[in-house]
N, C-alpha and C positions, 0 to 999 in steps of 0.2 A: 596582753592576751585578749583578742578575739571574746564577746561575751556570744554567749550560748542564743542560738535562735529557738522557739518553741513553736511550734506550728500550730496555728491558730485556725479552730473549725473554720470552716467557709459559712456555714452558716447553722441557723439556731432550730432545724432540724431533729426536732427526740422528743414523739412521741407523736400521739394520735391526732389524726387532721380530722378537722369539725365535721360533722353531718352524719346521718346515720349511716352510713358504709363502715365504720369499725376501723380504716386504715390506718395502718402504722406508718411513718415517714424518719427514719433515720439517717443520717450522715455517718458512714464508718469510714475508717483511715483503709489506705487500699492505695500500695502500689501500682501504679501500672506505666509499663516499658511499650515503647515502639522496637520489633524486633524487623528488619529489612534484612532481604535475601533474594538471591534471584528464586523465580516461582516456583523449579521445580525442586528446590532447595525446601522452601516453608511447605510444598505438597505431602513433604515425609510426615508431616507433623499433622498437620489437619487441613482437610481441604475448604478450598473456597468457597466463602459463605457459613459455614460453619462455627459452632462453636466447641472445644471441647473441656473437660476436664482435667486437667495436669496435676500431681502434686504441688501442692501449697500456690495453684494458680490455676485458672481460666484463660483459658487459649481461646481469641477472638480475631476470625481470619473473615475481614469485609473488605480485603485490599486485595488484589493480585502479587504487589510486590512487600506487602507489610502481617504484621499481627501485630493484635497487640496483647500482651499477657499481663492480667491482672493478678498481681501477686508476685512470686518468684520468677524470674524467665527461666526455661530452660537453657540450658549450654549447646553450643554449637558453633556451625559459623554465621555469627548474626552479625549484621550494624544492632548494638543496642545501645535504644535513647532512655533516657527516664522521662517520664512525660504527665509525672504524677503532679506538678507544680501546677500542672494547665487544666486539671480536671479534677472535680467534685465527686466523689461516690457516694449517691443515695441507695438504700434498701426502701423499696414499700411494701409494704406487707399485710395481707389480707387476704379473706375470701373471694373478694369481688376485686384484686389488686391487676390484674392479666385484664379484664373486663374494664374498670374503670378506665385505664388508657387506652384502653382501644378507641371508646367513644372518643377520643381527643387526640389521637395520631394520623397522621394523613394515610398511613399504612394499613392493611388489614392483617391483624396480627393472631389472622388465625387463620386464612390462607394456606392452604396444603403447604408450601414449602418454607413459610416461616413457620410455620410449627414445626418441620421439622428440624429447620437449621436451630433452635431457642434462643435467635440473636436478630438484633434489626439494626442498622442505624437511621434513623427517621426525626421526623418533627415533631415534635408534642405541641399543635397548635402553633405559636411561633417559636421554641425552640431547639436547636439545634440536639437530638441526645442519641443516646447508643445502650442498647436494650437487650439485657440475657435477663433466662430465668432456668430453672431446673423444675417449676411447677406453676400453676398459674396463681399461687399464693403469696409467690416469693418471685420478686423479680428485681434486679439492680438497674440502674441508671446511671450513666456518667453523659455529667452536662459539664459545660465550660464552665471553670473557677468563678471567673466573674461576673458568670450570670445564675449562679448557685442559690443566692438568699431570693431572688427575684422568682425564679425556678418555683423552690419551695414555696413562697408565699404564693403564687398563680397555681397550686396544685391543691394548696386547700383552699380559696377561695372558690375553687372547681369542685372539692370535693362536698364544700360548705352548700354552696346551691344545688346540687344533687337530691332529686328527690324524687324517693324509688315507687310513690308513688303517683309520677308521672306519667301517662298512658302513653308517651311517645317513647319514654322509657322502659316499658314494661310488657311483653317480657324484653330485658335486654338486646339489643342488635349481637346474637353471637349465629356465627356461621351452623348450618346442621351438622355440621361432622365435629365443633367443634370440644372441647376433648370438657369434660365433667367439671364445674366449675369449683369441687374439691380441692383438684390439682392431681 
């Protein structure tokens, strides 16, 4: 008999990244499926660019012909891949959690229409990740498996050199419309 596999964190991810910003930096376990369809099949669902809420999943449409749902997929006529092997889900979580990546993505992630979509996939400096939030306190990240511990450690060594009272820093680069840094 087959001995049992036990999935082992990708990385050591739990708890607060150094310097005075307060961020939380977590690793949680988190399905997520590649659902393919032709376009105006996945249109029924949520549209392009978009992200939405589903039961017991997050529906994340940055493809024309793909989603991908973190969590349960819903039922339909989908190609579904599981594609949870290939990707890390990080939570950071904080006041300044929406703000501090901003400074460090190539994207402007307060831009009238990523705020309204609450999803990006972009760079975090060099790498590759994919970005929802429900507030600017709470935001996920999924970065490839194997660049996950690497990830984490370049995000508090960022977070570590951060210092809010830097004049180039302060006040923060945020857009004027951009939404209460509450969340």
């Amino acid at each position: 008999m087959a001995e049992r596999l036990t999935p082992v964190p990708a990385t050591d991810a739990k708890g607060f990244l150094p310097g005075p910003l307060g961020l939380r930096l977590d690793e949680t376990a988190l399905s997520v499926f590649a659902l393919q369809a032709p376009p105006d099949t996945l249109d029924s669902l949520v549209a392009f660019g978009q992200t939405k809420p589903w039961p017991d999943a997050v529906l994340l449409r940055l493809w024309p012909d793909r989603i991908w749902a973190c969590g349960t997929p819903p039922e339909g006529a989908f190609r579904v891949t599981d594609i949870s092997h290939g990707h890390t889900h990080l939570q950071l979580r904080g006041v300044e959690a929406l703000h501090f990546l901003d400074l460090y993505t190539r994207a402007d992630l307060f831009a009238a229409p990523v705020r309204a979509a609450k999803t990006i996939r972009t760079r975090l400096n060099h790498y590759d990740a994919l970005l929802w939030w429900t507030n600017t306190r709470d935001v996920h990240v999924l970065v490839a498996r194997s660049l996950a511990q690497s990830f984490c450690d370049h995000l508090g060594a960022l977070a570590q050199r951060h210092n809010p009272a830097d004049p180039s820093l302060t006040p923060r680069p945020v857009a004027p419309d951009a939404p209460d840094r509450r969340g």
